[in-house]
PDB file with one MODEL, atoms N, CA, C and O in Angstrom:
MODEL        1
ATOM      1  N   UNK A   1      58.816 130.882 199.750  1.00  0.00           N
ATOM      2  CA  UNK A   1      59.899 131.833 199.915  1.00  0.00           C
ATOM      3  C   UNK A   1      59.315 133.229 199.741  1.00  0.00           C
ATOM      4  O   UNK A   1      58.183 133.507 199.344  1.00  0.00           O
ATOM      5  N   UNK A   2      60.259 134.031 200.097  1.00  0.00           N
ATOM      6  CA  UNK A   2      59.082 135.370 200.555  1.00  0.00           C
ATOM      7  C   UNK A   2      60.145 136.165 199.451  1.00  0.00           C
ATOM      8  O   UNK A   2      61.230 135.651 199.183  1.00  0.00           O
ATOM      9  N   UNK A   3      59.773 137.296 198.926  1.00  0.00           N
ATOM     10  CA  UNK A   3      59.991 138.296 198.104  1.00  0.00           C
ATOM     11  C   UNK A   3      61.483 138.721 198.298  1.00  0.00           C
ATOM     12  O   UNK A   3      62.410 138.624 197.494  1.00  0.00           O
ATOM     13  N   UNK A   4      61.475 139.171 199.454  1.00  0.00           N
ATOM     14  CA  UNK A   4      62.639 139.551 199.959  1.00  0.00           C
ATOM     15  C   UNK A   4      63.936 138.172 199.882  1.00  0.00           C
ATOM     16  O   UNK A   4      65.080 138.385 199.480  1.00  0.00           O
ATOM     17  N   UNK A   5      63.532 137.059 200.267  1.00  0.00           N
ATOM     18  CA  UNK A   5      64.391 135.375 200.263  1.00  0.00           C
ATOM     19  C   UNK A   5      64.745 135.263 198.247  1.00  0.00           C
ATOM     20  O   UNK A   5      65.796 134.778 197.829  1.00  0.00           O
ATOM     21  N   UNK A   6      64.015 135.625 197.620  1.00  0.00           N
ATOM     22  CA  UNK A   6      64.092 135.430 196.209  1.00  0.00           C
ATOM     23  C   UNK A   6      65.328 136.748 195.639  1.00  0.00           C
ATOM     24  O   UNK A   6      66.339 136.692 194.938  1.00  0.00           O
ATOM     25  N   UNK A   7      64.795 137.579 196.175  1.00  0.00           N
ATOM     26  CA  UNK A   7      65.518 139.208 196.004  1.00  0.00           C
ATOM     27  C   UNK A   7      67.425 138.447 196.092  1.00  0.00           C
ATOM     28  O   UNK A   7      68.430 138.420 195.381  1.00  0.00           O
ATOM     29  N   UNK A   8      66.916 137.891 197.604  1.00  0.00           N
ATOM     30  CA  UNK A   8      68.749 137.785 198.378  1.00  0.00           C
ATOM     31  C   UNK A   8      69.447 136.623 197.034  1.00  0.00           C
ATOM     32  O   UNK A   8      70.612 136.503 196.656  1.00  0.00           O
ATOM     33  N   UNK A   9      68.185 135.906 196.576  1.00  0.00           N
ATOM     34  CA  UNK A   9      69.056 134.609 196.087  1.00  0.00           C
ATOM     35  C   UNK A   9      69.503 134.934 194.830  1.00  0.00           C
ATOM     36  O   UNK A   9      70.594 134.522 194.434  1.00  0.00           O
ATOM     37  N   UNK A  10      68.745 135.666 194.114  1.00  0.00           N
ATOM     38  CA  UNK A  10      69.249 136.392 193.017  1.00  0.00           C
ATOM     39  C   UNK A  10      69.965 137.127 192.798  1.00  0.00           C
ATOM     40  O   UNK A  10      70.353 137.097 191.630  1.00  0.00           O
ATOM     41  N   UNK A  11      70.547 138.144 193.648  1.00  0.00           N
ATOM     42  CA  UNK A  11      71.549 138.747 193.866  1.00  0.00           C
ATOM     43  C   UNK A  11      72.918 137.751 194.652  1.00  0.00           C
ATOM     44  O   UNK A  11      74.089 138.125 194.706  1.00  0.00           O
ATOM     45  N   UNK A  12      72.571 136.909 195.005  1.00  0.00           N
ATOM     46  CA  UNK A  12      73.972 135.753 195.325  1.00  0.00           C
ATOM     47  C   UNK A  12      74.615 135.518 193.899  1.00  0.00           C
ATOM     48  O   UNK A  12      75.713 135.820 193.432  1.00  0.00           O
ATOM     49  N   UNK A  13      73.343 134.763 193.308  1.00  0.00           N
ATOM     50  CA  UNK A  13      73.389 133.881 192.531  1.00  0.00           C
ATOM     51  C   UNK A  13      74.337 135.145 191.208  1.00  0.00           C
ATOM     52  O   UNK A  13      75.454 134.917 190.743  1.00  0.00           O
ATOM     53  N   UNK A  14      73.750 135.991 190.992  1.00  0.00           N
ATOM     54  CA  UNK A  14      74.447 137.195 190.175  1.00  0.00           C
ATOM     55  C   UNK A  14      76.117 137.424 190.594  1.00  0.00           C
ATOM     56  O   UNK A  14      77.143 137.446 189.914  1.00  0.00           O
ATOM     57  N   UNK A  15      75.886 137.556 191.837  1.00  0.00           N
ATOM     58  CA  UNK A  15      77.442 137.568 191.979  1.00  0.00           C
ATOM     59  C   UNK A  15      78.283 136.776 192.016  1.00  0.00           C
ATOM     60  O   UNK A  15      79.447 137.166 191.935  1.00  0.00           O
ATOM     61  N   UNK A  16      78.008 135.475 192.143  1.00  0.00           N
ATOM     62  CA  UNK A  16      79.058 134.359 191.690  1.00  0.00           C
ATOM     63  C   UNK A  16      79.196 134.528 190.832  1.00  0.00           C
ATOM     64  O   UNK A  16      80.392 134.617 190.554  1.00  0.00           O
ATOM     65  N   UNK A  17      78.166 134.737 189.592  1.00  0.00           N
ATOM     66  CA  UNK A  17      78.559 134.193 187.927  1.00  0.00           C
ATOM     67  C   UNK A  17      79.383 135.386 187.961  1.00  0.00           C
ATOM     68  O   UNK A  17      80.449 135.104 187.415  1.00  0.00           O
ATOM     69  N   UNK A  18      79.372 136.858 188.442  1.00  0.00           N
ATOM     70  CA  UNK A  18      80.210 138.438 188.451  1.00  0.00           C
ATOM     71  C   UNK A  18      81.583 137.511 188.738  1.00  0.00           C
ATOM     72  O   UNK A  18      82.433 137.942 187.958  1.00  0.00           O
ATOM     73  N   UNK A  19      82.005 136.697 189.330  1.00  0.00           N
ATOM     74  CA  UNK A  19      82.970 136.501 190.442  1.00  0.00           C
ATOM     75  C   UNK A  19      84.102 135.549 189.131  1.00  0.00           C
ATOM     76  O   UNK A  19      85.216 135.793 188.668  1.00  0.00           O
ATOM     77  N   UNK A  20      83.016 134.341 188.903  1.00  0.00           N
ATOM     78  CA  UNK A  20      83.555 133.485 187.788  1.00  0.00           C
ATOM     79  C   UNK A  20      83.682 134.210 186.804  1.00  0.00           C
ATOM     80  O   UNK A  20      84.891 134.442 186.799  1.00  0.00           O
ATOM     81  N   UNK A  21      83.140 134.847 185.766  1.00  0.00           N
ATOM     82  CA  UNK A  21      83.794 135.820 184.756  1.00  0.00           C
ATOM     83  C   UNK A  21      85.182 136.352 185.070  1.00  0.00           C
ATOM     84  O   UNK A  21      86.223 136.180 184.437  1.00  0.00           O
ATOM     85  N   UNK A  22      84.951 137.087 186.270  1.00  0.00           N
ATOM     86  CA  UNK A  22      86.153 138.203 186.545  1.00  0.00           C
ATOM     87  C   UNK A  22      87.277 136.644 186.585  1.00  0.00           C
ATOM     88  O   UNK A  22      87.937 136.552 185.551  1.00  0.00           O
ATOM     89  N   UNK A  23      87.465 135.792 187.351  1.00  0.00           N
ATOM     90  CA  UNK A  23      88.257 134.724 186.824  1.00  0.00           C
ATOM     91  C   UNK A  23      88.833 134.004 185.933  1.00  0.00           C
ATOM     92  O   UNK A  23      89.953 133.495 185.966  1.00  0.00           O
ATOM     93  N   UNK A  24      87.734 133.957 184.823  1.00  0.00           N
ATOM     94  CA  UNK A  24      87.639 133.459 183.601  1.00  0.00           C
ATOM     95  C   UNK A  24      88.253 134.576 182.616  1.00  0.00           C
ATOM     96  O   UNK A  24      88.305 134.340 181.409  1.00  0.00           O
ATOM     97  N   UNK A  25      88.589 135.458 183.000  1.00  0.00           N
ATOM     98  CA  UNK A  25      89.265 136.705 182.186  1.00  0.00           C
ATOM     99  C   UNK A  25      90.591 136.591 182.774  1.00  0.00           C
ATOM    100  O   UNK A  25      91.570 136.251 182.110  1.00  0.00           O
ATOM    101  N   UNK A  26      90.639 136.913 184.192  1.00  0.00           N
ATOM    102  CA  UNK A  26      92.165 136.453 184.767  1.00  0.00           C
ATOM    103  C   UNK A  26      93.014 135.358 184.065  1.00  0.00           C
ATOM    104  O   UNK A  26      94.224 135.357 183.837  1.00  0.00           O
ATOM    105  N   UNK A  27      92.098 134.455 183.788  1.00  0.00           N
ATOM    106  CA  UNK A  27      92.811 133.284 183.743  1.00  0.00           C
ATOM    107  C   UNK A  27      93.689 133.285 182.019  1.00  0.00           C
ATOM    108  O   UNK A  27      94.785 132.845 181.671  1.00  0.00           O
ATOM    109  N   UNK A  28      92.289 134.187 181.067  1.00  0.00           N
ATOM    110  CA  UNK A  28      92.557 134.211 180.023  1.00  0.00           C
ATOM    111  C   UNK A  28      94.104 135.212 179.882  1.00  0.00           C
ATOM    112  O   UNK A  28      94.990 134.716 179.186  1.00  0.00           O
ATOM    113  N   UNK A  29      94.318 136.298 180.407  1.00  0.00           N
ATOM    114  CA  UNK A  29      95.479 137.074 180.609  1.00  0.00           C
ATOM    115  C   UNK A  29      96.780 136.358 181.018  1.00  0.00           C
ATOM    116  O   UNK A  29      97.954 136.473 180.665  1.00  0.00           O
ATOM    117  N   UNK A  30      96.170 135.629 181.836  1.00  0.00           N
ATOM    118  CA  UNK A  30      98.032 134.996 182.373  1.00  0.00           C
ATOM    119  C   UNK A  30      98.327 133.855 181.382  1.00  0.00           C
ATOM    120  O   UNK A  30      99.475 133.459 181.179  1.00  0.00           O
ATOM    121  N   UNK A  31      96.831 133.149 180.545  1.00  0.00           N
ATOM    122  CA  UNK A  31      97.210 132.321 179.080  1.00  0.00           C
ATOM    123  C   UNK A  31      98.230 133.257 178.254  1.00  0.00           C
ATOM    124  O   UNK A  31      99.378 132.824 178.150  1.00  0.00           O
ATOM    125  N   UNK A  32      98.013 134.146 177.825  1.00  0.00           N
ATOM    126  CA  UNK A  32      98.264 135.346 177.084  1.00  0.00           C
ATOM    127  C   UNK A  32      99.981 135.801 176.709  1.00  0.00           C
ATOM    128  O   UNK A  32     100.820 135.702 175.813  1.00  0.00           O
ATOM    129  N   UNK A  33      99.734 136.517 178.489  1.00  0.00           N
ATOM    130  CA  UNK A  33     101.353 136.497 179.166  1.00  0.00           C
ATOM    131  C   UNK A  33     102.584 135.396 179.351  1.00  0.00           C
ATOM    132  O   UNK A  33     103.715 135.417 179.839  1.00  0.00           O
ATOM    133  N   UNK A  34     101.792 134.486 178.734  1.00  0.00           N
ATOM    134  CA  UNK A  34     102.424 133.187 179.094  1.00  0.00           C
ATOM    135  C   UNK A  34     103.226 132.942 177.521  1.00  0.00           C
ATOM    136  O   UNK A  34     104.316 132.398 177.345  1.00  0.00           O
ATOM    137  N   UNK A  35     102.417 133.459 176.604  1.00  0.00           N
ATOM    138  CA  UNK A  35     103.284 133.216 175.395  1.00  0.00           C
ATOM    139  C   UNK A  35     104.171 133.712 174.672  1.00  0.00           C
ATOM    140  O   UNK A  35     103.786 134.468 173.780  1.00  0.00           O
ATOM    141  N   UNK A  36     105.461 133.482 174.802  1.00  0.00           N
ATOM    142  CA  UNK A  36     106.836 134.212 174.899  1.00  0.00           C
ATOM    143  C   UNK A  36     106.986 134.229 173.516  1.00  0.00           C
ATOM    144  O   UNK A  36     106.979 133.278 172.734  1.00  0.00           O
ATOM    145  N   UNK A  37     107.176 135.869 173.226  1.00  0.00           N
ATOM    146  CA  UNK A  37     107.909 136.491 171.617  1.00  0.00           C
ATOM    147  C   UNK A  37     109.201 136.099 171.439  1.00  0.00           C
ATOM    148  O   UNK A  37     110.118 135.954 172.247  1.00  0.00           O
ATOM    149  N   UNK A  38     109.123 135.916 170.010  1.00  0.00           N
ATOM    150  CA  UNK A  38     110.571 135.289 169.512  1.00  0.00           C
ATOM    151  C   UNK A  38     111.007 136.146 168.806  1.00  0.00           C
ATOM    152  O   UNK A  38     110.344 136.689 167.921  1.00  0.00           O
ATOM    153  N   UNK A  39     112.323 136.440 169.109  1.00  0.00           N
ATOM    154  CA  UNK A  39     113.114 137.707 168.682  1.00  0.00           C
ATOM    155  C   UNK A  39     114.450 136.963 167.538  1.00  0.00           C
ATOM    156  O   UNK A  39     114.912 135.826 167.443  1.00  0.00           O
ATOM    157  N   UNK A  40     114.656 137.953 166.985  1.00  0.00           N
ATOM    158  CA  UNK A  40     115.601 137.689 165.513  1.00  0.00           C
ATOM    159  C   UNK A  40     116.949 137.919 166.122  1.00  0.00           C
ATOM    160  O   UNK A  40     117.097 139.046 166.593  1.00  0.00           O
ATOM    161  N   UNK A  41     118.186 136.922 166.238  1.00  0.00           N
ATOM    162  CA  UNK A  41     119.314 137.445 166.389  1.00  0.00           C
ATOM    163  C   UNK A  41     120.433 137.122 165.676  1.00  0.00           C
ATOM    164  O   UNK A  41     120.934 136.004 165.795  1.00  0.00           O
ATOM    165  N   UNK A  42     121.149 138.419 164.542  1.00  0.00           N
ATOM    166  CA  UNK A  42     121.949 138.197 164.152  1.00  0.00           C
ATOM    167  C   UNK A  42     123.409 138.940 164.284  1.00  0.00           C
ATOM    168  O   UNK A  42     123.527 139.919 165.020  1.00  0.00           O
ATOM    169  N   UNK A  43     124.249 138.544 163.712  1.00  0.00           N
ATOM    170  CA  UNK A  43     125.717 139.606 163.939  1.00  0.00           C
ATOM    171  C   UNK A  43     126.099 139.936 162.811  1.00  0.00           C
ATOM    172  O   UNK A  43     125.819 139.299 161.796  1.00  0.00           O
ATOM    173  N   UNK A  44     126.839 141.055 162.840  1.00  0.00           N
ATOM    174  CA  UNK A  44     127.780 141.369 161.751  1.00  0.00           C
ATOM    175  C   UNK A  44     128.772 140.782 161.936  1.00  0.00           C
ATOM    176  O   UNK A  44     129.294 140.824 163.050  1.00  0.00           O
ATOM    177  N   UNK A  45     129.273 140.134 161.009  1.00  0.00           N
ATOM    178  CA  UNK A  45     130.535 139.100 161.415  1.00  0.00           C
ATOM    179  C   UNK A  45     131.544 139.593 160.607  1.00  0.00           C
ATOM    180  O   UNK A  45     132.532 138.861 160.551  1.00  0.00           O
ATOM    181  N   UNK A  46     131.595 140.737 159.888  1.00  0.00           N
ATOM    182  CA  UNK A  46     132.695 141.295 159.211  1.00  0.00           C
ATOM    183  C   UNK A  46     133.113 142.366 160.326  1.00  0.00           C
ATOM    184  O   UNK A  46     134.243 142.852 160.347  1.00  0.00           O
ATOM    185  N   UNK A  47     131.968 142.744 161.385  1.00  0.00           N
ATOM    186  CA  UNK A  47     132.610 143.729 162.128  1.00  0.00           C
ATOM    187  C   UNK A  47     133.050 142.872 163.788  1.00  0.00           C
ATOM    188  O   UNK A  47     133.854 143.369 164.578  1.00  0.00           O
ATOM    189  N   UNK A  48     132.530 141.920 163.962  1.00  0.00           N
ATOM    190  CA  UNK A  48     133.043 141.158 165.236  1.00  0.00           C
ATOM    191  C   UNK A  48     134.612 140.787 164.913  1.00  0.00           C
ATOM    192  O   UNK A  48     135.151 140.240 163.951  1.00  0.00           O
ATOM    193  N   UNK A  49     135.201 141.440 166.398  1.00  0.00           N
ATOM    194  CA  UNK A  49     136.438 140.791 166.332  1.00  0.00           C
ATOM    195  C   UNK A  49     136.652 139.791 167.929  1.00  0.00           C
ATOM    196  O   UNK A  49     137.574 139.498 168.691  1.00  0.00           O
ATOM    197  N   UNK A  50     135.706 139.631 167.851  1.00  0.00           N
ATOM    198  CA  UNK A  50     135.422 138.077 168.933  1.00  0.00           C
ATOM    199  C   UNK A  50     135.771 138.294 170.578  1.00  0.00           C
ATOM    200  O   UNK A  50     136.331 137.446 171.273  1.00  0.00           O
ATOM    201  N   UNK A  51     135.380 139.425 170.971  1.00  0.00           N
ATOM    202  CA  UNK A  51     135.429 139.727 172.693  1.00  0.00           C
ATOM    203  C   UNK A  51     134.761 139.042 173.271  1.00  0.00           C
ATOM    204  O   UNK A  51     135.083 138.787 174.432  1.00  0.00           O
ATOM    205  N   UNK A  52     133.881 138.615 172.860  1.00  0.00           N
ATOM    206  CA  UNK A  52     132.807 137.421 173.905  1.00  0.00           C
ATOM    207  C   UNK A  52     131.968 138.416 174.558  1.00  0.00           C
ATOM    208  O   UNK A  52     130.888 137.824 174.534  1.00  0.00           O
ATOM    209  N   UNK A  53     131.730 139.599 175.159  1.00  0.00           N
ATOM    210  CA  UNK A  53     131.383 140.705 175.262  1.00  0.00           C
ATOM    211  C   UNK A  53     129.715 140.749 175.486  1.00  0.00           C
ATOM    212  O   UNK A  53     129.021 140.984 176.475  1.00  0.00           O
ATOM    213  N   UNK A  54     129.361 140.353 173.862  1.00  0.00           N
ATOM    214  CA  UNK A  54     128.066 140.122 173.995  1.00  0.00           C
ATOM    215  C   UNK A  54     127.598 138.372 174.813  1.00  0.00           C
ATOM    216  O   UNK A  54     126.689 138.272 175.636  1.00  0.00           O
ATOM    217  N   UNK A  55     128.168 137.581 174.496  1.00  0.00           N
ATOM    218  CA  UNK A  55     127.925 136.556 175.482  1.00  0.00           C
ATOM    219  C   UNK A  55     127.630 136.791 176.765  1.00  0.00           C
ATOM    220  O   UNK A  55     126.529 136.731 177.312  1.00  0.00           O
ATOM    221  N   UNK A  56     128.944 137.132 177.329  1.00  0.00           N
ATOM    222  CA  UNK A  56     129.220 137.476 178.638  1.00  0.00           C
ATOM    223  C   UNK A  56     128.016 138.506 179.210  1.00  0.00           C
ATOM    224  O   UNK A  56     127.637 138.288 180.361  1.00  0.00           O
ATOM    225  N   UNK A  57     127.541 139.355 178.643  1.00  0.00           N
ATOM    226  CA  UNK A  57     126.280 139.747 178.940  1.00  0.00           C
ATOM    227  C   UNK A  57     124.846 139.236 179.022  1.00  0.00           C
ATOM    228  O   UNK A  57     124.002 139.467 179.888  1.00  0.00           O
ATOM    229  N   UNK A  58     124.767 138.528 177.976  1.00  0.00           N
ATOM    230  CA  UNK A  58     123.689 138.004 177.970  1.00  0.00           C
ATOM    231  C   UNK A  58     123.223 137.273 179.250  1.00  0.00           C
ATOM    232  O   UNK A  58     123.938 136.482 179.865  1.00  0.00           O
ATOM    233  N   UNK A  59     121.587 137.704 179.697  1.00  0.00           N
ATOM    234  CA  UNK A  59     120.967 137.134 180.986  1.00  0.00           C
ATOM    235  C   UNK A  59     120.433 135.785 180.592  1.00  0.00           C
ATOM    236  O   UNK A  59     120.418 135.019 181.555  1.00  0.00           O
ATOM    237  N   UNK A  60     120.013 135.286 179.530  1.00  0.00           N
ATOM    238  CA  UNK A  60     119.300 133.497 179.217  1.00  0.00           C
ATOM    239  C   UNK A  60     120.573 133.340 178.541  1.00  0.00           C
ATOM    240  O   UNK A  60     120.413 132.866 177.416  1.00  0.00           O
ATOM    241  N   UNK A  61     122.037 133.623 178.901  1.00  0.00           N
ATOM    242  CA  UNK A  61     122.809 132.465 177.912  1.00  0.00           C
ATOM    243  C   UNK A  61     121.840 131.797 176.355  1.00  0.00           C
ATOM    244  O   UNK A  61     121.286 130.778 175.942  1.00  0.00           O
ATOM    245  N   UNK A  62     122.137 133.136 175.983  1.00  0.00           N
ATOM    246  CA  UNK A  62     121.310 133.036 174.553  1.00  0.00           C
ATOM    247  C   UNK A  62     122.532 132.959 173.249  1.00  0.00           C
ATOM    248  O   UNK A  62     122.281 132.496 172.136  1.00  0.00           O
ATOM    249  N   UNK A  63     123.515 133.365 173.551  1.00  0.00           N
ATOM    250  CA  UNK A  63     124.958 133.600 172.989  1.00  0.00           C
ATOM    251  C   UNK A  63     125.966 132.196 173.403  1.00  0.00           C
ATOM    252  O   UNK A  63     125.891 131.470 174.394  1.00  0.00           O
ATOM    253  N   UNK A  64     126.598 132.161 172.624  1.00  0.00           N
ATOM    254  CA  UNK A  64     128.234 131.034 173.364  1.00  0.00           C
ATOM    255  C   UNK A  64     129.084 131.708 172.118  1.00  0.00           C
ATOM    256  O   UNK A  64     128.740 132.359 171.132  1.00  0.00           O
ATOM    257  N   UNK A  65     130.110 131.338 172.526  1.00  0.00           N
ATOM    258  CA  UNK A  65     131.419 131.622 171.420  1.00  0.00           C
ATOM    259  C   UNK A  65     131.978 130.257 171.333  1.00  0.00           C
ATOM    260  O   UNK A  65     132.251 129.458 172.228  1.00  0.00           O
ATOM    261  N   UNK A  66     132.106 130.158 169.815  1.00  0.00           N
ATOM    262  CA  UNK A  66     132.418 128.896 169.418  1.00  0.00           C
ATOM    263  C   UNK A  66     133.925 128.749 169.409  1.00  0.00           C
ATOM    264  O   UNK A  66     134.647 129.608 169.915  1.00  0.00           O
ATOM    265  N   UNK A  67     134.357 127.744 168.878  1.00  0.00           N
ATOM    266  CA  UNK A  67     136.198 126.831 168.789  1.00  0.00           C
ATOM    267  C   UNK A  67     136.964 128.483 168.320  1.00  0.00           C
ATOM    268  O   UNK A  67     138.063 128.882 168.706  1.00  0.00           O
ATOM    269  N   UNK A  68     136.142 129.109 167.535  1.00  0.00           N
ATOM    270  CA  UNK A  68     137.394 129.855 166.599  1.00  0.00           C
ATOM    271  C   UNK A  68     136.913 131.604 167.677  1.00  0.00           C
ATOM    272  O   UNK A  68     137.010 132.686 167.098  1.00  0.00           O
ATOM    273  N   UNK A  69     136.634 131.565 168.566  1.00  0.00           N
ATOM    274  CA  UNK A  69     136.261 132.836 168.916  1.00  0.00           C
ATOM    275  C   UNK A  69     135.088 133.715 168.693  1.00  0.00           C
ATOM    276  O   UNK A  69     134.908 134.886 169.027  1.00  0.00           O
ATOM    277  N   UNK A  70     134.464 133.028 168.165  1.00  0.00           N
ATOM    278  CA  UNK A  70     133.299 134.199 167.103  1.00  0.00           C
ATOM    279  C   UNK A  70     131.875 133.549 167.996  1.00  0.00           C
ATOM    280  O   UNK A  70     131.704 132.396 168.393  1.00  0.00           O
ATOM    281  N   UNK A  71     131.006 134.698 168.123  1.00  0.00           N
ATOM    282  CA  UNK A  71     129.907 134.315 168.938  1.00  0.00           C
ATOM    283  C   UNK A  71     128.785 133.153 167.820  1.00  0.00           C
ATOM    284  O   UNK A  71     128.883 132.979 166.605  1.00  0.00           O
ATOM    285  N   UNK A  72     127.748 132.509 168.835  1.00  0.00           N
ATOM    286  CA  UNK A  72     127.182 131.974 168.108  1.00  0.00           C
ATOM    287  C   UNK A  72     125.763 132.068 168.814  1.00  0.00           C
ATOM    288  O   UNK A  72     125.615 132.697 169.862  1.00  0.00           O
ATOM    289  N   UNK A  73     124.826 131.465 168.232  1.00  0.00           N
ATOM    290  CA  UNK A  73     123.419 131.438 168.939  1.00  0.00           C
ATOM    291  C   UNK A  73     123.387 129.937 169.578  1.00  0.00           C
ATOM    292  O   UNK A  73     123.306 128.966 168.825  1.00  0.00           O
ATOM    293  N   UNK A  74     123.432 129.828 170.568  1.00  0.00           N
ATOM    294  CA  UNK A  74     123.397 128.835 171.084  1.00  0.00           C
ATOM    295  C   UNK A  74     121.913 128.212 171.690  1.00  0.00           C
ATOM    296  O   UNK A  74     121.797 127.041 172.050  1.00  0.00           O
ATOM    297  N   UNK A  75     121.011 129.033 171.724  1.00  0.00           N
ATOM    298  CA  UNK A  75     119.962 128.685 172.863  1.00  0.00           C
ATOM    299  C   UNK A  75     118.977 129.929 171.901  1.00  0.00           C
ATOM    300  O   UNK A  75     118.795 130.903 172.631  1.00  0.00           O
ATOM    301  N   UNK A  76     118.494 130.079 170.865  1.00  0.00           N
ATOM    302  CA  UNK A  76     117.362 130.910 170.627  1.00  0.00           C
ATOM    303  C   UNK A  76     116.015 131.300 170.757  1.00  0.00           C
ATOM    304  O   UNK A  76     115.311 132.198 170.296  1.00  0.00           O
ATOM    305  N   UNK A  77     115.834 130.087 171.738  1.00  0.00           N
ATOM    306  CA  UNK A  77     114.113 130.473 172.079  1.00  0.00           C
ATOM    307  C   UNK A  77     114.150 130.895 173.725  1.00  0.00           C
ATOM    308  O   UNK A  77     113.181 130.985 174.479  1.00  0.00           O
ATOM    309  N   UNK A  78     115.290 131.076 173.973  1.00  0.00           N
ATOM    310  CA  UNK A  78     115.645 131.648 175.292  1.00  0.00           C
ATOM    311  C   UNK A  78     115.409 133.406 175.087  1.00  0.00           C
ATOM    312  O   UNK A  78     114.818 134.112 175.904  1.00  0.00           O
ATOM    313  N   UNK A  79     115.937 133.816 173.979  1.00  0.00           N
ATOM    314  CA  UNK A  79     115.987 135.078 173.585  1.00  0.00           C
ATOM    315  C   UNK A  79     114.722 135.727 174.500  1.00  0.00           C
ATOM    316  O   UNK A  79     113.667 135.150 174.763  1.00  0.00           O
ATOM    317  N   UNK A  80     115.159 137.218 174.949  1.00  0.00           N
ATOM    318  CA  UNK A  80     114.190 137.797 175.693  1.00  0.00           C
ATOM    319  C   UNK A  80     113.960 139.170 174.726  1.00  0.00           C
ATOM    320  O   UNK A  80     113.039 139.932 175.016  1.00  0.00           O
ATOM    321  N   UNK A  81     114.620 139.384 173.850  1.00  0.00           N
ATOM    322  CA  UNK A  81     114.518 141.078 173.259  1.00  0.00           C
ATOM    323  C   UNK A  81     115.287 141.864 173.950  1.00  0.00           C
ATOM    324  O   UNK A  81     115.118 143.078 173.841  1.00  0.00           O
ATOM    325  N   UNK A  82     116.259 141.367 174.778  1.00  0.00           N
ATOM    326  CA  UNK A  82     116.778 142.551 175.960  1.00  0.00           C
ATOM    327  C   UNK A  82     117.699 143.976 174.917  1.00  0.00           C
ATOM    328  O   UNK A  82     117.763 145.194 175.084  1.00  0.00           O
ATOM    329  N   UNK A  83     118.199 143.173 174.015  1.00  0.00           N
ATOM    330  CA  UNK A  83     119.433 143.513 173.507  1.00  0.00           C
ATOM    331  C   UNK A  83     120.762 144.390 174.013  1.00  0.00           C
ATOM    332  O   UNK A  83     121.509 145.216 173.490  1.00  0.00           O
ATOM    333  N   UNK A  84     120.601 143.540 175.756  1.00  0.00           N
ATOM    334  CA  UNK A  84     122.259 143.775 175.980  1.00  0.00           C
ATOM    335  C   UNK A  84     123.481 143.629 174.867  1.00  0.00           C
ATOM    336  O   UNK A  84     124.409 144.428 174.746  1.00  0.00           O
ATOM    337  N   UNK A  85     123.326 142.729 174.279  1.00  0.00           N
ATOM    338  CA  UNK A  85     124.242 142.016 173.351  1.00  0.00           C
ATOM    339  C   UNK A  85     124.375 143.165 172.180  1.00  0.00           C
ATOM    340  O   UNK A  85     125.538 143.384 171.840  1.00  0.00           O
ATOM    341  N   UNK A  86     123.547 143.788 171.638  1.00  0.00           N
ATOM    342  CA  UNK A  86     123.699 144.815 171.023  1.00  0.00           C
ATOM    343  C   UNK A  86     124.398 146.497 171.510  1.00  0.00           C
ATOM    344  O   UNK A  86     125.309 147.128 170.974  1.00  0.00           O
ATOM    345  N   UNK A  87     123.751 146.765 172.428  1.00  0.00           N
ATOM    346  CA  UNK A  87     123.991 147.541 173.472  1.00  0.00           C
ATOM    347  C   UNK A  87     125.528 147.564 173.836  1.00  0.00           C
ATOM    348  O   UNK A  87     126.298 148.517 173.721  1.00  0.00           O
ATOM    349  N   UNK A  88     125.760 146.452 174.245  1.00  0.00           N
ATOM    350  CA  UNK A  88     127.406 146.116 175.129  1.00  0.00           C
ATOM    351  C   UNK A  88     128.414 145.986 174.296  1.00  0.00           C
ATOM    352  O   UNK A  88     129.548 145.983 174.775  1.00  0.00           O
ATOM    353  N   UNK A  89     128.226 145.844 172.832  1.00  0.00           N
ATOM    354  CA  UNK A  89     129.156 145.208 171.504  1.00  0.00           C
ATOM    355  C   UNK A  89     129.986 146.562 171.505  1.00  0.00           C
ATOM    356  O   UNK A  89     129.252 147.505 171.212  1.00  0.00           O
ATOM    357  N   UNK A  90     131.064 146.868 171.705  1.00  0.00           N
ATOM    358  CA  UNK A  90     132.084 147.775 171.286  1.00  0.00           C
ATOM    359  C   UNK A  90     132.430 148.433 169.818  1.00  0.00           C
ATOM    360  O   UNK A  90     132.929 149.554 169.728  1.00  0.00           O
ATOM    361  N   UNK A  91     132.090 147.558 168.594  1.00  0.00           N
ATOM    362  CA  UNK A  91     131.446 147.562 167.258  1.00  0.00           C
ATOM    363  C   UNK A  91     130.103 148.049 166.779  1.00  0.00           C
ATOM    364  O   UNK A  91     129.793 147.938 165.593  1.00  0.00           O
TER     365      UNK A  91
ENDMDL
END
């Protein structure tokens, strides 16, 4: 193999492993992004007077209102942090 044939193969060979890294980092990021924060949700229940309000907002049906009117957590690892539910509460 001639100087120049060794030159080309080494510089291939360099840029795959360039190619697989840059992948191997991609891949590590969307691991990353993939692991969903868990957010705290509670109410004041001396100040709720039971509009459903915050339910009715909520985008993951993270809320329900139970038998007696009063919201509840129904679904908590749905929680996104949005805090419509805070936001939208009239209280």
């Amino acid at each position: 193999m001639t100087a120049k044939g060794k030159a080309k193969t080494k510089k291939a060979k360099t840029a795959k492993s360039k190619v697989a890294k840059k992948a191997e980092v991609k891949d590590k990021k969307a691991k990353t992004k993939a692991k969903k924060k868990k957010f705290e949700v509670e109410f004041y229940r001396d100040w709720c007077k039971g509009c459903g309000i915050c339910s009715a907002f909520c985008p993951e049906e993270v809320l329900a209102m139970n038998e007696k009117g009063e919201p509840e957590i129904a679904k908590p690892e749905r929680c996104i942090g949005c805090a419509w539910c805070e936001i939208r509460c009239p209280d």
